[in-house]
C-alpha positions as CSV (number, residue, x, y, z in Angstrom):
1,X,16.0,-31.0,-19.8
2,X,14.6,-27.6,-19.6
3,X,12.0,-26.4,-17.2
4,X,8.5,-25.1,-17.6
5,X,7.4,-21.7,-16.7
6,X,5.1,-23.0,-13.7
7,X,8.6,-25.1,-12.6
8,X,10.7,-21.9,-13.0
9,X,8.7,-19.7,-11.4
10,X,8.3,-21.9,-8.3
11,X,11.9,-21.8,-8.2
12,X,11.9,-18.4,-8.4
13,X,9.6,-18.2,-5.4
14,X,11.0,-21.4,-3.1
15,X,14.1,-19.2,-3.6
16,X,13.1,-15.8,-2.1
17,X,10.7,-17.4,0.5
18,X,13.7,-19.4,1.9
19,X,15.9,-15.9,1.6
20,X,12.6,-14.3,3.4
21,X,12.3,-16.7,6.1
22,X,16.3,-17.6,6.9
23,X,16.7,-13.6,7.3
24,X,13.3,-13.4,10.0
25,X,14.7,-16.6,11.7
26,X,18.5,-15.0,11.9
27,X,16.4,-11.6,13.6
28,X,14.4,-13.8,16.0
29,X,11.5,-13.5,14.6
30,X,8.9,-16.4,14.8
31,X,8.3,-17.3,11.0
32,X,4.9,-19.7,10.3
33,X,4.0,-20.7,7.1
34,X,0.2,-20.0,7.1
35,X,-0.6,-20.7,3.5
36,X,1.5,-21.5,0.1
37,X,4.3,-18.8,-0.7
38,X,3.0,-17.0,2.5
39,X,4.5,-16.7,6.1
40,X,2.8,-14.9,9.0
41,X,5.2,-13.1,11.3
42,X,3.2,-12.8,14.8
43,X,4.3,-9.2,16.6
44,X,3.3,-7.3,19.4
45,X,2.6,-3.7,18.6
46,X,3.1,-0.6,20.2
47,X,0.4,-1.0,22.9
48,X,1.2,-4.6,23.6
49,X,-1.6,-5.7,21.4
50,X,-0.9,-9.0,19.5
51,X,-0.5,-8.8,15.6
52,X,1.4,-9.9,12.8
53,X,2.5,-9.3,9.5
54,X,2.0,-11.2,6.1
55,X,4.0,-11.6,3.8
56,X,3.4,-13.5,0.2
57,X,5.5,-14.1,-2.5
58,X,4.5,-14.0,-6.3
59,X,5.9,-14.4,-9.4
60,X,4.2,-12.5,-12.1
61,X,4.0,-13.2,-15.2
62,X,2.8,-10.1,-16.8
63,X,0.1,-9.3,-19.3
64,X,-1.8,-11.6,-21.7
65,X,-0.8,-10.3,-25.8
66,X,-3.3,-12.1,-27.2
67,X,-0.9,-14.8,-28.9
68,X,-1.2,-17.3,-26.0
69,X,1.5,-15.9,-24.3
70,X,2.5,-13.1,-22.2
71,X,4.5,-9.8,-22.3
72,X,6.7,-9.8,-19.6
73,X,6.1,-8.1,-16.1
74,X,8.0,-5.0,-16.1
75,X,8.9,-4.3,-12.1
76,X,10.6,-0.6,-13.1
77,X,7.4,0.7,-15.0
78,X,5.1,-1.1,-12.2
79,X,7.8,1.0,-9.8
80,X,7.1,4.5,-11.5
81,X,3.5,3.5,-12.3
82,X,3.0,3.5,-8.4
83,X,4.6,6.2,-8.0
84,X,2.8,8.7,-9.9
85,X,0.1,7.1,-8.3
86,X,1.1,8.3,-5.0
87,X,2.1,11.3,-6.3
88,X,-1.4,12.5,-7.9
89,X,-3.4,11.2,-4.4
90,X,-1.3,13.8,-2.4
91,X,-1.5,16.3,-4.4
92,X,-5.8,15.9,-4.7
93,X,-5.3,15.1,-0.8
94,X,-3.4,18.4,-0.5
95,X,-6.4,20.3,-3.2
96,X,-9.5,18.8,-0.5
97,X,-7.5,19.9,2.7
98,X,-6.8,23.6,0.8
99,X,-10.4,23.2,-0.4
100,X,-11.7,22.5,2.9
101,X,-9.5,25.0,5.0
102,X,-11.2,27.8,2.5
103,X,-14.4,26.7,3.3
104,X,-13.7,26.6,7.3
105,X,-12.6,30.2,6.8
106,X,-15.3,31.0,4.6
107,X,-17.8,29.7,7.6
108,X,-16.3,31.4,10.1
109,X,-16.6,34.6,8.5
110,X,-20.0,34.1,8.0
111,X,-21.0,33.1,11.5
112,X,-18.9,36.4,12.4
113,X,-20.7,38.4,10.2
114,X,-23.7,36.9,10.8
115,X,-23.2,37.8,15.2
116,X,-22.2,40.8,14.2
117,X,-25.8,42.0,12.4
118,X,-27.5,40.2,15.2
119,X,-25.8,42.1,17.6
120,X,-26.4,45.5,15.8
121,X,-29.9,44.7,15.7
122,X,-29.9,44.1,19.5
123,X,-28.7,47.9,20.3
């Protein structure tokens, strides 16, 4: 009998949250299942504060096309989608800190230009 998308894709995700949690379990890590295709990992960080990490499990089923069905989630152009993404906030990251070094500069000459005139007007 075949399987229904919803069936499949909670296959799909039972199958990587088992994979998720056996591999945490086999490192020693406490694994708690805190909501459906979702495990907390409690964790003590650097300062010996208590934390913990989430991690969730989705299958995606990509975009609506407008015939009742979907176009399927493509991870690779997701993959270089984010990374442009990344790519353009450093470089207008990098622009504001060049921006903003230029302006520091910019400041600082005028503060010593400006004790500079003060002080010739004080001889």
């Amino acid at each position: 009998m075949a399987m229904n998308r919803t069936a499949i894709e909670k296959e799909i995700r039972d199958r990587f949250l088992s994979l998720v949690s056996n591999l945490l379990v086999g490192a020693g890590e406490d694994v708690l299942a805190v909501g459906p295709n979702e495990y907390a990992i409690p964790c003590v960080d650097a300062e010996g504060n208590e934390s913990c990490a989430i991690i969730k499990v989705s299958v995606p089923r990509g975009t609506r096309n407008g015939d009742g069905g979907y176009d399927a989630y493509d991870p690779y152009e997701a993959a270089e989608s984010y990374k442009l993404d990344v790519a353009e906030k450093a470089e207008k990251k990098k622009a504001a800190e060049e921006k903003k070094a230029a302006k520091i500069a910019a400041d600082a000459k005028r503060r010593a230009e400006k004790a500079a005139a003060k002080e010739k007007e004080g001889e």
